[in-house]
N, C-alpha and C positions, 0 to 999 in steps of 0.2 A: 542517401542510404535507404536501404529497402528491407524492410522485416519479413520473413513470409515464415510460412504457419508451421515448419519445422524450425523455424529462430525461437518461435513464441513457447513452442511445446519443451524444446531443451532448457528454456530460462525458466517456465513451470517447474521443471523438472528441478533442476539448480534451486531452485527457493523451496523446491517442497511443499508447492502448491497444485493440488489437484484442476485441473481445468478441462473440460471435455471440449468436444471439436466444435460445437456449437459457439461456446465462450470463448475458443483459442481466435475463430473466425473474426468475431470483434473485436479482441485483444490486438490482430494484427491490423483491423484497419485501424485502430484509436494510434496505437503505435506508429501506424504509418503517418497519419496524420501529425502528430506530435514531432517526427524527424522532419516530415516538410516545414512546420512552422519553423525549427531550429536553422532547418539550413536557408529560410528569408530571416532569419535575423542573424545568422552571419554575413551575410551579403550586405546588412548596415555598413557605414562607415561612418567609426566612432573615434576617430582618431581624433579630436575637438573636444571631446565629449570629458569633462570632471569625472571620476568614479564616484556613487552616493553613499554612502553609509544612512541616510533616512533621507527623506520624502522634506520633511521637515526643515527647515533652515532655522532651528533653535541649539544654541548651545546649551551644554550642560549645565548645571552648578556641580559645585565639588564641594562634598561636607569633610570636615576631618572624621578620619576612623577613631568609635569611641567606644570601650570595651562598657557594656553594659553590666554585665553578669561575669562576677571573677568565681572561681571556684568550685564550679558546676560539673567537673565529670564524673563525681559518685553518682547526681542526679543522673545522666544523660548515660552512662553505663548500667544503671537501672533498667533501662528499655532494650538491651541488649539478650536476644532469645538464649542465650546460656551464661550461666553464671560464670564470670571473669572479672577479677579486678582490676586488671592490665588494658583490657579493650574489649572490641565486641566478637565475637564469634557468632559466627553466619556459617549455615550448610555450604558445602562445595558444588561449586555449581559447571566446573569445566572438568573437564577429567582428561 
């Protein structure tokens, strides 16, 4: 797969990021670079291969869940930027 410098400027475009032709120029080669790497590491064959979830070969311990603090949502609806004693109220932020 191949990026060229009208892919880079519509994806600028798309995110709402300014980028001039100078910027877009290295944008496409780092990009291009980055799809060559992708596609030598599809070409592995990982069929043998365990999936990892960490690096590590330690298992976890497991603690029981233990309520430290009962009764707390006067306090922690205090921090709430409009007064409510039901919950918090936060500006709207989607419209």
């Amino acid at each position: 797969m191949a990026i060229d410098l009208k892919t880079v400027k519509h994806i600028s475009k798309l995110a709402r990021i300014s980028v001039n032709d100078e910027k877009a120029k290295k944008l496409e080669k780092d990009l291009n670079s980055i799809f060559k790497w992708i596609e030598q590491l599809n070409e592995l064959n990982t069929d043998k291969v365990e999936p990892l979830t960490s690096i590590a070969e330690t298992k976890l311990r497991l603690r029981k869940d233990k309520i430290l603090s009962e009764n707390i949502r006067d306090e922690i609806l205090k921090n709430s930027p409009k007064d409510n004693k039901d919950y918090f109220v936060v500006p709207k932020v989607v419209e």
